[in-house]
Backbone as JSON Lines, residues from 0, in Angstrom:
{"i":0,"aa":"X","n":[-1.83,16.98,4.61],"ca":[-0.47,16.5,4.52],"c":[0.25,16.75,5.85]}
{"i":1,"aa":"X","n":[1.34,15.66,6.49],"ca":[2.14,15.66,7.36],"c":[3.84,16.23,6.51]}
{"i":2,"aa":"X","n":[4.41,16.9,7.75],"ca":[5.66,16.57,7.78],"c":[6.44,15.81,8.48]}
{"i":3,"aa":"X","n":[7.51,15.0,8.15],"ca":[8.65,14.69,8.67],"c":[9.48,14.86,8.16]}
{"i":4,"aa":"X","n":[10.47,14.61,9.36],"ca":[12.07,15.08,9.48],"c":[13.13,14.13,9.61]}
{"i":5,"aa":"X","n":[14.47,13.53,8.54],"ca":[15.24,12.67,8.81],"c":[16.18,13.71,9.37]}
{"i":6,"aa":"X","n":[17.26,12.54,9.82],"ca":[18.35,13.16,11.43],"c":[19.08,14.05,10.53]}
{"i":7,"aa":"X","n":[19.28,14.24,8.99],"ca":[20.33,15.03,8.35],"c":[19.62,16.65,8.28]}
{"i":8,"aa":"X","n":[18.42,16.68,7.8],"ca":[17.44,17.68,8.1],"c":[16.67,18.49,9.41]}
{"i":9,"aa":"X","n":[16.87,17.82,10.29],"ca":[17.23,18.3,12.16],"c":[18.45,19.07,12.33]}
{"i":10,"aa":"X","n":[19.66,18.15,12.22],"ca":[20.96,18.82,12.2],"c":[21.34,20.25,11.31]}
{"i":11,"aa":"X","n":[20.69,20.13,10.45],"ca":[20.71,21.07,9.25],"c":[19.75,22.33,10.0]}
{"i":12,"aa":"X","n":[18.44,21.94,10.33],"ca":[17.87,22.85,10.85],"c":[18.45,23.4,12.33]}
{"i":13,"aa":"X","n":[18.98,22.75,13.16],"ca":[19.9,22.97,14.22],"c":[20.5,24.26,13.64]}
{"i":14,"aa":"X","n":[21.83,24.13,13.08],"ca":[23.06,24.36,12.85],"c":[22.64,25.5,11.9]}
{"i":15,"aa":"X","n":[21.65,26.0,11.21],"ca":[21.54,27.23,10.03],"c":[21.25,28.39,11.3]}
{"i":16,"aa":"X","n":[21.68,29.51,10.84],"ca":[21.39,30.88,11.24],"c":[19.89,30.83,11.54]}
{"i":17,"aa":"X","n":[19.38,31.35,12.44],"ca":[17.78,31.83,13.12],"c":[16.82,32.1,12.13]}
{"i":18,"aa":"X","n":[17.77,33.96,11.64],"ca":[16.37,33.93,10.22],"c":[16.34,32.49,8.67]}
{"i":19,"aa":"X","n":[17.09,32.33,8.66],"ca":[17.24,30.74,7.84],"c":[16.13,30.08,8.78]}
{"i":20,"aa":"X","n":[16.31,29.61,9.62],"ca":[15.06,28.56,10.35],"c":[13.68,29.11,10.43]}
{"i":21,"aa":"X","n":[13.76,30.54,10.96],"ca":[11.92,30.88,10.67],"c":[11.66,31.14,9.21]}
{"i":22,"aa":"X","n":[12.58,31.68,8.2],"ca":[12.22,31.19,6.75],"c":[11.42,29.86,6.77]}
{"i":23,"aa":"X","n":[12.28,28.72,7.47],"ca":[12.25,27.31,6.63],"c":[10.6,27.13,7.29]}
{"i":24,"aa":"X","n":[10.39,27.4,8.31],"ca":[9.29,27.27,9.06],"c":[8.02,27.67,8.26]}
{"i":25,"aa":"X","n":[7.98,28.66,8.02],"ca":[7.3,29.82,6.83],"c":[6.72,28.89,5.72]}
{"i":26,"aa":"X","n":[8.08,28.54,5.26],"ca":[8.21,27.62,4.26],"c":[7.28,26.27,4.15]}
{"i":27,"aa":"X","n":[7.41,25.37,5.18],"ca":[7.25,24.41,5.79],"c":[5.53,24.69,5.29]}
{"i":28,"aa":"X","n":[5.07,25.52,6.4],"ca":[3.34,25.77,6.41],"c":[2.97,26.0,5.48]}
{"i":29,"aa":"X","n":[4.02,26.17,3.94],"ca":[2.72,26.86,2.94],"c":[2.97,25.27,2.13]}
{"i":30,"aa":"X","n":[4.27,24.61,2.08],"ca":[4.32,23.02,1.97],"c":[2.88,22.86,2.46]}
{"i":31,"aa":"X","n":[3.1,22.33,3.49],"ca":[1.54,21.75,3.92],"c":[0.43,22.17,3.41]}
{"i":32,"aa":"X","n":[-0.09,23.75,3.37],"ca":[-0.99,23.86,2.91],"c":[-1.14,23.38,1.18]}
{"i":33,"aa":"X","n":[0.18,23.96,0.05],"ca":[-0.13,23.85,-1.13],"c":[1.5,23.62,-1.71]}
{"i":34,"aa":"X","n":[1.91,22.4,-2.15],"ca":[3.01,22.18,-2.68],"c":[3.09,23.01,-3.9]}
{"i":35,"aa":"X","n":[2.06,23.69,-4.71],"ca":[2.37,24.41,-5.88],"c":[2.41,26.01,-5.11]}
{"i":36,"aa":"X","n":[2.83,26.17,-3.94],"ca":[2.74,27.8,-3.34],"c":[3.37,28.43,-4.32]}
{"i":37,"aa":"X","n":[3.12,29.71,-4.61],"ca":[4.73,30.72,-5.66],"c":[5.61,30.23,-4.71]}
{"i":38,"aa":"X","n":[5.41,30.82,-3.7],"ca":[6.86,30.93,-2.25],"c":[7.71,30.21,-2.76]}
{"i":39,"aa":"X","n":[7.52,28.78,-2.67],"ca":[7.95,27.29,-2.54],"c":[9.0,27.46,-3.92]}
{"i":40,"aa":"X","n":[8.82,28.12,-4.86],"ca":[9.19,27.46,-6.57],"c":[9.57,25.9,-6.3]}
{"i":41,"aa":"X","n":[8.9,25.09,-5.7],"ca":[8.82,24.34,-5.48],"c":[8.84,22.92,-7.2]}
{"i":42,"aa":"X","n":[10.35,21.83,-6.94],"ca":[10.43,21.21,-8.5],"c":[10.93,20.48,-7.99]}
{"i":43,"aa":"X","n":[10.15,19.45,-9.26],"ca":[10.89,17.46,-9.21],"c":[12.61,18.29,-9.27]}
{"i":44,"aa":"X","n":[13.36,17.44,-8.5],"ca":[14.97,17.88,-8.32],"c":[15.3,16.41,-9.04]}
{"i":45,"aa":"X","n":[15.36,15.09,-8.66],"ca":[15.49,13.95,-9.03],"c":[14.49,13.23,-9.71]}
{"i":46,"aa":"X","n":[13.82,12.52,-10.6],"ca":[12.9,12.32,-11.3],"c":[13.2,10.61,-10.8]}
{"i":47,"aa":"X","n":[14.47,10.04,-10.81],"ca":[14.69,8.58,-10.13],"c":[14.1,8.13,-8.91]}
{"i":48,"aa":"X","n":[14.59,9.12,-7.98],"ca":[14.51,9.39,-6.99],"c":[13.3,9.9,-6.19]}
{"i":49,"aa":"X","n":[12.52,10.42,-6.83],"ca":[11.46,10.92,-6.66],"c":[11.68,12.27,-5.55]}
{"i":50,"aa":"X","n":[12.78,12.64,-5.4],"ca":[13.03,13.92,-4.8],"c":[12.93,15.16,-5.38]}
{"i":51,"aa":"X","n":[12.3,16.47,-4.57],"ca":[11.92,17.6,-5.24],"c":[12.55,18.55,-4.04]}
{"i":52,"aa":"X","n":[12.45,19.58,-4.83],"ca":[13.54,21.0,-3.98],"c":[12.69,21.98,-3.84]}
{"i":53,"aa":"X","n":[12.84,22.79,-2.84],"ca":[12.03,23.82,-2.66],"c":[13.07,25.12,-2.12]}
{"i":54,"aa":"X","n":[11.92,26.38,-2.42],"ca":[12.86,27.13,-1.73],"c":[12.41,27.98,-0.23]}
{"i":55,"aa":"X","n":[13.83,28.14,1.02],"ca":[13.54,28.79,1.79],"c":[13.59,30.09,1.53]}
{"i":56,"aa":"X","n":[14.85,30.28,1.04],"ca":[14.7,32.22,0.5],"c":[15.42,31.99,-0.8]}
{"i":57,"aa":"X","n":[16.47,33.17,-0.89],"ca":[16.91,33.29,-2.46],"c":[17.74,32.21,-2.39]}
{"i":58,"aa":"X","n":[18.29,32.11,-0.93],"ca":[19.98,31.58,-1.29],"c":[20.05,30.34,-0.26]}
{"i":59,"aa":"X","n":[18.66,29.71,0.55],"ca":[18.71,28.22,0.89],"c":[17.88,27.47,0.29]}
{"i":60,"aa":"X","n":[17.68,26.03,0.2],"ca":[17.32,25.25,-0.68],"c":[16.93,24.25,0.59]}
{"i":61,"aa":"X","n":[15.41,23.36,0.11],"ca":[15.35,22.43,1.17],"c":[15.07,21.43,0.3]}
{"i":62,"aa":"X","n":[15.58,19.97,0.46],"ca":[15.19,18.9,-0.18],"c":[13.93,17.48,0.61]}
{"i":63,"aa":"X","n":[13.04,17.33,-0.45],"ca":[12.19,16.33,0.16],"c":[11.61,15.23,-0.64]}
{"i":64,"aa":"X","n":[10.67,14.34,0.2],"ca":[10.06,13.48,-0.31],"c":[8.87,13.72,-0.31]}
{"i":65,"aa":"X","n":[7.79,12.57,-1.06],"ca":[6.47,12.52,-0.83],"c":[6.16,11.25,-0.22]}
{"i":66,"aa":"X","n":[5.45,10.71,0.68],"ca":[5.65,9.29,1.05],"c":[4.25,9.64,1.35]}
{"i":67,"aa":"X","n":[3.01,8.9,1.0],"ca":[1.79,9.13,0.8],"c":[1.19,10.52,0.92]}
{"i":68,"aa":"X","n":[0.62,10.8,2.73],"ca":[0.13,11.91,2.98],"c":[1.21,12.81,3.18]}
{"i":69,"aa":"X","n":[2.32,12.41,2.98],"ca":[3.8,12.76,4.32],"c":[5.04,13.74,3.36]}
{"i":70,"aa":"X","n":[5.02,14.83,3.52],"ca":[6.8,15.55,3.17],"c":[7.6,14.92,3.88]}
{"i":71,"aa":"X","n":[8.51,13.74,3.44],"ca":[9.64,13.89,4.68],"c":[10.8,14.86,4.03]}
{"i":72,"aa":"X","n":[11.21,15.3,4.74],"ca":[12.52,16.38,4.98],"c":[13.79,15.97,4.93]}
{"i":73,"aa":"X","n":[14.28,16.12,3.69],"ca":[15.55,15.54,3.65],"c":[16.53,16.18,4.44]}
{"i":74,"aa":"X","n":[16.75,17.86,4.08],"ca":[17.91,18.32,4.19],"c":[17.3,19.69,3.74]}
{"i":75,"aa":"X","n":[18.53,20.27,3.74],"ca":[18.45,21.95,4.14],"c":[19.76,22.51,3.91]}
{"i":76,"aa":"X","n":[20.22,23.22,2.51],"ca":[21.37,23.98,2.15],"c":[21.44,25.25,2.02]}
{"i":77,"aa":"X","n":[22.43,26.03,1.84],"ca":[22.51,27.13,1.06],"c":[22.46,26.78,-0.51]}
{"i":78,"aa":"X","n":[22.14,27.53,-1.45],"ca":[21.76,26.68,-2.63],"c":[22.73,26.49,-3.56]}
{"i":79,"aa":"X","n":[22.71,25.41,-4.21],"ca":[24.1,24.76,-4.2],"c":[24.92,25.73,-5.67]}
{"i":80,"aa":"X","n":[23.97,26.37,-6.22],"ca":[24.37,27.3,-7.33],"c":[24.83,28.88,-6.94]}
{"i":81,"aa":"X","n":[24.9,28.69,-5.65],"ca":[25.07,30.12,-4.83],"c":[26.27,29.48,-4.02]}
{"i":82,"aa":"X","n":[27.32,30.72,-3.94],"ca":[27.75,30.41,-2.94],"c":[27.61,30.69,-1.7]}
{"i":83,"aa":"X","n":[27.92,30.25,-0.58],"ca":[27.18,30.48,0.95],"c":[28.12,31.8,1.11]}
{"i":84,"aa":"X","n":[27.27,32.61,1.96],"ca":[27.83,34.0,2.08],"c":[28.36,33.76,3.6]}
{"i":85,"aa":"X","n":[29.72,34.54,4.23],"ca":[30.27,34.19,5.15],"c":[29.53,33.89,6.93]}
{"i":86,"aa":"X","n":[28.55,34.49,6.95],"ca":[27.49,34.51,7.49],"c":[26.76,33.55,7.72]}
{"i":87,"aa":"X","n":[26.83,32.61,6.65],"ca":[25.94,31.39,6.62],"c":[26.85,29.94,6.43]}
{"i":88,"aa":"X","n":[27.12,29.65,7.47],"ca":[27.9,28.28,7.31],"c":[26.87,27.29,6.53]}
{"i":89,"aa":"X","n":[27.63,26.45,6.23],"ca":[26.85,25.26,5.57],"c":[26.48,24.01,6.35]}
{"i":90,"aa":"X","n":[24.9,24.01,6.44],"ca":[24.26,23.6,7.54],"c":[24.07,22.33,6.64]}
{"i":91,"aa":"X","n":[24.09,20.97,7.66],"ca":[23.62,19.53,6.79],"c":[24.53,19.04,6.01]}
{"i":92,"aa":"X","n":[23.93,18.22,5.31],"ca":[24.77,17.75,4.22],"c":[25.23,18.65,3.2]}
{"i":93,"aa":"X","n":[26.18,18.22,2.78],"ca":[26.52,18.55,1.25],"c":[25.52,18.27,0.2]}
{"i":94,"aa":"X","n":[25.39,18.94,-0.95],"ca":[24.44,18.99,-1.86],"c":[24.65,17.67,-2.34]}
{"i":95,"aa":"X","n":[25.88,16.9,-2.59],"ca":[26.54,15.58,-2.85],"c":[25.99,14.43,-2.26]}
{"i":96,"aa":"X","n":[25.93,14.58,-1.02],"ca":[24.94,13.39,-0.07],"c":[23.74,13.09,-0.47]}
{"i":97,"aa":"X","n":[23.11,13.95,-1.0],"ca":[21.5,13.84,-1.37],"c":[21.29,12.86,-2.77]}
{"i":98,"aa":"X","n":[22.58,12.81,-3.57],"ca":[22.62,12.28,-4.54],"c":[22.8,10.58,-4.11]}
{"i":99,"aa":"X","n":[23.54,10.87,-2.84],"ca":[23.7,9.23,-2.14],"c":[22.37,8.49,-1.96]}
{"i":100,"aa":"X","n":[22.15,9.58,-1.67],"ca":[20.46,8.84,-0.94],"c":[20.6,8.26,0.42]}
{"i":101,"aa":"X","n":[19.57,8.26,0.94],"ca":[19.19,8.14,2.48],"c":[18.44,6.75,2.86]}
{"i":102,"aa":"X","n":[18.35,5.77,2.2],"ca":[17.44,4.52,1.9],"c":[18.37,4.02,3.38]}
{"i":103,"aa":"X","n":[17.59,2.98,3.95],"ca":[17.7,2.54,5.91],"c":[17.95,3.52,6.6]}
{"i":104,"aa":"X","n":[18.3,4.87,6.48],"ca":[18.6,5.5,7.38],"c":[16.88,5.86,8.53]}
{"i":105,"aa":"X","n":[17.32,6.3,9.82],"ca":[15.56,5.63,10.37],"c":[15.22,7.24,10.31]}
{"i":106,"aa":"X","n":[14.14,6.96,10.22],"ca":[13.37,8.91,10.49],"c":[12.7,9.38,11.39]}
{"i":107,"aa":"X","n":[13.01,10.09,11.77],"ca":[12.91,10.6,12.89],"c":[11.81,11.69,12.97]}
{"i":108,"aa":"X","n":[10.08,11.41,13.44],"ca":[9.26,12.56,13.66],"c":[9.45,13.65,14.7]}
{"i":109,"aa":"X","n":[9.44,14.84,14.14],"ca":[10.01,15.92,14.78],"c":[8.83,17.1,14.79]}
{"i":110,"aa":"X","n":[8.42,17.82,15.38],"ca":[7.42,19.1,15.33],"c":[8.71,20.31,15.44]}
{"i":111,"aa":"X","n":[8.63,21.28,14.91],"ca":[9.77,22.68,15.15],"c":[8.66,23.4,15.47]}
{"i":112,"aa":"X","n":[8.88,24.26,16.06],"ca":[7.69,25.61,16.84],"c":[7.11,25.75,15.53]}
{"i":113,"aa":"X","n":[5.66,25.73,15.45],"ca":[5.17,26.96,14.01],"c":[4.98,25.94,13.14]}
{"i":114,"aa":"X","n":[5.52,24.69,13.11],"ca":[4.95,23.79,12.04],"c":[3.75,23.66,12.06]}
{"i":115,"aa":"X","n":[2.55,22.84,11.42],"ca":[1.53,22.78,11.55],"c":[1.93,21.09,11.73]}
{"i":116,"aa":"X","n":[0.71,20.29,12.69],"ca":[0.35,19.3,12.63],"c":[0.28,18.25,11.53]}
């Protein structure tokens, strides 16, 4: 399996605190290796949509797709049943946008240090 990254899920990864990003990274590699990881508690989020949620730690949330071999990467929150602790601005979209959906928006392949191929 590949990953990719749309421009809301870059920005998101941009803009989160450091240990948030080597979490997501962490995260990312055991995606690739095994979408059923414990780590991941990885779940269908949208069943329409075909979008599923995973987790970076207790209190961020990453949203994605499956597009054959491919995760693309939606986005990247604090989790939307938590509130963000002052420390952690709210990186990306709103939990609300994801419900918009992202259909023409173009995607953008991205490598972050530590991803796997």
């Amino acid at each position: 399996m590949k990953i990719r990254y749309n421009p809301i899920a870059i920005r998101a990864f941009a803009e989160a605190p450091s240990q948030i990003q080597k979490a997501f990274l962490k995260q990312a590699g055991f995606l690739v290796q095994n979408l059923h990881h414990p780590s991941l508690h990885a779940k269908k989020y949208d069943e329409a949509r075909d979008r599923w949620q995973a987790r970076v730690n207790r209190d961020w949330r990453f949203y994605f797709t499956i597009e054959g071999d491919t995760y693309v990467i939606l986005d990247m929150i604090p989790h939307p049943r938590r509130p963000a602790r002052p420390s952690m601005p709210l990186a990306g979209a709103k939990a609300g946008l994801l419900s918009e959906g992202i259909a023409g928006e173009k995607i953008s392949v991205v490598r972050f240090p530590g991803t796997p191929t």
